[in-house]
Backbone as CSV, one residue per row, in Angstrom:
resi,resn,N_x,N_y,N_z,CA_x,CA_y,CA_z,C_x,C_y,C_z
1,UNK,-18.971,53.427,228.167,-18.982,54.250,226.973,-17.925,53.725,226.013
2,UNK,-18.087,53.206,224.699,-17.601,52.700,223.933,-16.908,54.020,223.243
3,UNK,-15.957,53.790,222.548,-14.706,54.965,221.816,-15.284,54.852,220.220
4,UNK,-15.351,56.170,219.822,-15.251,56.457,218.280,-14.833,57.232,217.836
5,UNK,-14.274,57.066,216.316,-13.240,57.929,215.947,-14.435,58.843,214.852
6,UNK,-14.188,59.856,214.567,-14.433,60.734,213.989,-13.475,62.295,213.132
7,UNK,-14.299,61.458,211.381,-13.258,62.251,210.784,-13.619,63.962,210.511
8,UNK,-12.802,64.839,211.158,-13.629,66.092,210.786,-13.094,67.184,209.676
9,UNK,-13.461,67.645,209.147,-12.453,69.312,208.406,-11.685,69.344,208.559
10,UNK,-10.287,69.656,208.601,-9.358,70.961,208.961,-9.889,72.219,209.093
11,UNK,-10.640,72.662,208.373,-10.893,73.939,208.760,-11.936,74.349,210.316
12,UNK,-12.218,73.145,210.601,-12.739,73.192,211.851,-11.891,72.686,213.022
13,UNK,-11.670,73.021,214.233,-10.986,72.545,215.555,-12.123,71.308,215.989
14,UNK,-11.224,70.698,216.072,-11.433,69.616,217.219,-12.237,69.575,218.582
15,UNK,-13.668,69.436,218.972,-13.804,68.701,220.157,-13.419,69.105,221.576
16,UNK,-13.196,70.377,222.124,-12.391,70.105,223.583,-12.842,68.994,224.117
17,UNK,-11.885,68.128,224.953,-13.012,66.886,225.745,-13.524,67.410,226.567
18,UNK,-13.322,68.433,227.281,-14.408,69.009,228.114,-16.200,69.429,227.583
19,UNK,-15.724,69.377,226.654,-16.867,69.841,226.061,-17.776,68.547,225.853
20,UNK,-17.474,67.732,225.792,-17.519,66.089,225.168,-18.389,65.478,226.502
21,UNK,-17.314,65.700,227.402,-17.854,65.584,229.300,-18.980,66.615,229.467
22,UNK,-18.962,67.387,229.130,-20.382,68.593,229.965,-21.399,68.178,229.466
23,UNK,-21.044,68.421,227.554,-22.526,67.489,226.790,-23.218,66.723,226.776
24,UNK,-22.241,65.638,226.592,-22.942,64.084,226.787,-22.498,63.403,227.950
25,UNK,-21.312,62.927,228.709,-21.176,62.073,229.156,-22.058,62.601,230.587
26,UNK,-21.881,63.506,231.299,-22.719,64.575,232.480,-24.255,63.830,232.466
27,UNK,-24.387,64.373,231.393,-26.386,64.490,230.864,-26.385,63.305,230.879
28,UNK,-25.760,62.534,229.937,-26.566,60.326,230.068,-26.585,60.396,231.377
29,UNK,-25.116,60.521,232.464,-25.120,60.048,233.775,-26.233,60.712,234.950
30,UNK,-26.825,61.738,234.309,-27.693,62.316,235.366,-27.428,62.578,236.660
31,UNK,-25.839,63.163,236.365,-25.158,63.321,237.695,-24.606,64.986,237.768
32,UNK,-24.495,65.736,239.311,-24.695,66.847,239.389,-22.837,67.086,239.085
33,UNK,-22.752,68.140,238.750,-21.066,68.678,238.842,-20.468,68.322,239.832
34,UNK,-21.053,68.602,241.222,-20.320,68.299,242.240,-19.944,66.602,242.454
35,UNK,-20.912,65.981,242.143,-21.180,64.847,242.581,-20.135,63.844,241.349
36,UNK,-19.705,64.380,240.625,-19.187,63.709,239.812,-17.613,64.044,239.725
37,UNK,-17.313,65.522,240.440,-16.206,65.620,241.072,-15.741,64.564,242.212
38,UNK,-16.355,64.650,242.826,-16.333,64.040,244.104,-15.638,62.756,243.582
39,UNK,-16.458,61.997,243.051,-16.458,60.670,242.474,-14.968,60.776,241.809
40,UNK,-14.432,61.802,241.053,-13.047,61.742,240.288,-12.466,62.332,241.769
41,UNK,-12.540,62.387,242.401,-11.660,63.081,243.541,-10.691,64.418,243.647
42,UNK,-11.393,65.360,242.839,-11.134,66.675,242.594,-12.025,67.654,242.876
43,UNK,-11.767,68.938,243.309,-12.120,70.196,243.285,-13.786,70.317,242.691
44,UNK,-14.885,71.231,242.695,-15.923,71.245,241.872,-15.060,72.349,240.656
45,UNK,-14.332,73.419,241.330,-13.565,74.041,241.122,-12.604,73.849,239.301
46,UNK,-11.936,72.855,239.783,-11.109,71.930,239.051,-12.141,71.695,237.812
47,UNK,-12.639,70.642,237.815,-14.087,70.054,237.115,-14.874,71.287,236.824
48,UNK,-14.887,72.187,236.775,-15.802,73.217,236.568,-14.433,73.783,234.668
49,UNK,-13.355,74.036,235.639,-12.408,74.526,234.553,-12.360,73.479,233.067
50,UNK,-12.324,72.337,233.446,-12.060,71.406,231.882,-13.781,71.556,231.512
51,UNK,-14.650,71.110,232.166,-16.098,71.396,231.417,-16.485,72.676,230.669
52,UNK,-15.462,73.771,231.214,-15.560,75.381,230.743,-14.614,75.447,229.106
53,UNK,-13.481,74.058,229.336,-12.842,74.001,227.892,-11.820,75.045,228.473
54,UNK,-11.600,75.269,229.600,-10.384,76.593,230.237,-9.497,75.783,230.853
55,UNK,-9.369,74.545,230.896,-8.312,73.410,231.422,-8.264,72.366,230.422
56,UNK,-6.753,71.908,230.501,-6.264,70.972,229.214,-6.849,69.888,230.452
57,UNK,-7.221,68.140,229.599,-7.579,67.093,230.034,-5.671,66.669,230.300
58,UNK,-5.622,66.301,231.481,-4.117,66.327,231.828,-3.901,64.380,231.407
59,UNK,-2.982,64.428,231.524,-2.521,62.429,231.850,-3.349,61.855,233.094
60,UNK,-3.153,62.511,234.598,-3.790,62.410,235.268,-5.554,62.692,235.538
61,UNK,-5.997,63.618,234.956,-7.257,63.815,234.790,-8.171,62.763,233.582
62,UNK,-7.335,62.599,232.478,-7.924,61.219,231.556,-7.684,60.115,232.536
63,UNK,-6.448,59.854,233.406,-6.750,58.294,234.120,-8.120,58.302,234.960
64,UNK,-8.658,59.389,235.789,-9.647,59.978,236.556,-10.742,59.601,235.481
65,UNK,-10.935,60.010,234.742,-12.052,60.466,233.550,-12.445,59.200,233.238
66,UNK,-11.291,58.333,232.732,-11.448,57.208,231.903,-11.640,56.437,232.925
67,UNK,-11.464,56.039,234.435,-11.749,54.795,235.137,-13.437,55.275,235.490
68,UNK,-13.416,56.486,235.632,-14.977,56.823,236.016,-16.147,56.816,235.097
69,UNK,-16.109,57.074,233.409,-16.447,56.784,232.333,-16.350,54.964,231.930
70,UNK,-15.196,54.345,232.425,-15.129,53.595,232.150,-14.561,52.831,230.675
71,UNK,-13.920,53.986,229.547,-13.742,53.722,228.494,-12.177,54.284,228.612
72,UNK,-11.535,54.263,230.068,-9.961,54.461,230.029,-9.402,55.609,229.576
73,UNK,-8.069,55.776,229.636,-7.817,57.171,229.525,-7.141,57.712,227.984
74,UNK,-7.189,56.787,227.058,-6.215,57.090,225.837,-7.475,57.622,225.062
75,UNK,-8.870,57.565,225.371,-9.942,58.256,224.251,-9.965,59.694,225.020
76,UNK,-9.725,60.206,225.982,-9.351,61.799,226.590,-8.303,62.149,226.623
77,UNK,-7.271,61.415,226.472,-6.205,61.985,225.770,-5.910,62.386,224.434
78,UNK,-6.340,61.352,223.322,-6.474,61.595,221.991,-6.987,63.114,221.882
79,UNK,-8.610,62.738,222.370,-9.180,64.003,222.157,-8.445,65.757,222.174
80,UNK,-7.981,65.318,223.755,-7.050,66.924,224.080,-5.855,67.034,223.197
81,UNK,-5.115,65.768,222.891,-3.954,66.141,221.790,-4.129,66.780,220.410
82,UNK,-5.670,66.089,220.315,-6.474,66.346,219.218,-6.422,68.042,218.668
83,UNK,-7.262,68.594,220.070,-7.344,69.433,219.967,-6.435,70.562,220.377
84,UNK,-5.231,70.400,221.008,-4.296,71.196,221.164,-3.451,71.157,219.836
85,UNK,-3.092,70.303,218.996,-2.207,70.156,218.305,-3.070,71.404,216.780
86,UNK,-4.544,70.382,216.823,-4.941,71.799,215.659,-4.371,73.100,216.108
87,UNK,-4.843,73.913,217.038,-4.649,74.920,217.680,-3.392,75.386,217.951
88,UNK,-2.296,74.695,218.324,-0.958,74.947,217.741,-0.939,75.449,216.277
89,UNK,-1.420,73.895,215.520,-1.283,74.597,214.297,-1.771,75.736,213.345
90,UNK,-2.660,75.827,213.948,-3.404,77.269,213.520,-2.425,78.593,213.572
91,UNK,-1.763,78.750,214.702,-1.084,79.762,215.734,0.734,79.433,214.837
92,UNK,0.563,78.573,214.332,2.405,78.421,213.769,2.605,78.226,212.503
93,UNK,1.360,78.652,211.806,0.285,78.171,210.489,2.146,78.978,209.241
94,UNK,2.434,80.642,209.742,3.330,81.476,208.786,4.346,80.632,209.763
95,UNK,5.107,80.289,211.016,5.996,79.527,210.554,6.348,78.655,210.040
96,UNK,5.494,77.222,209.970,5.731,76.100,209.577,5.723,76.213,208.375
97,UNK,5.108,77.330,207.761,5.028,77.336,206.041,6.593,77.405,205.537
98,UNK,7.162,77.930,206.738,8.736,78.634,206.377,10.108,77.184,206.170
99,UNK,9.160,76.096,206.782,9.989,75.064,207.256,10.179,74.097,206.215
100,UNK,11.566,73.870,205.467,11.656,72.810,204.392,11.178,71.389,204.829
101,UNK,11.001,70.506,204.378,10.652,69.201,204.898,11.721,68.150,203.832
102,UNK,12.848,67.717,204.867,14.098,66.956,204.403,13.604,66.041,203.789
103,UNK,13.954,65.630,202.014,14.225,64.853,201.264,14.398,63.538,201.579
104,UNK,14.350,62.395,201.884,14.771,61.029,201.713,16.105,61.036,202.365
């Protein structure tokens, strides 16, 4: 699976990569939940939580992801930073407004 970048809104969130994994990468592979746990060497359990978008894609779970995908672990990481960082910012939206940004 080859990596692409994609530019979206702000006013829209980002992508969970779980979501990314359940959609597409699951369905091309024609492989069952369990069976693709197995293969990353985790829980169905585990793998059930990031496909649900209820677990962050960890450092360790993108190295998992990305040797088994085959497109490495910095395009499931992006993604989750991606999308945690909107979501921060959403949530810190009245503080950061509060925050000067130092001059030169």
């Amino acid at each position: 699976m080859g990596e692409y970048f994609v530019k979206r809104s702000l006013k829209h969130p980002p992508t969970h990569p779980g979501e990314v994994l359940r959609e597409d990468v699951l369905p091309a592979l024609g492989l069952s939940v369990s069976e693709v746990a197995r293969r990353l060497g985790i829980s169905r359990q585990q793998l059930h939580r990031v496909l649900a978008c209820a677990h962050p894609i960890t450092t360790e779970m993108a190295l998992r992801i990305g040797k088994f995908a085959g497109n490495g672990p910095g395009l499931w990481l992006r993604m989750q930073q991606a999308y945690d960082l909107w979501h921060a910012e959403q949530r810190m939206r009245d503080e950061l407004s509060k925050i000067d940004t130092v001059d030169g």
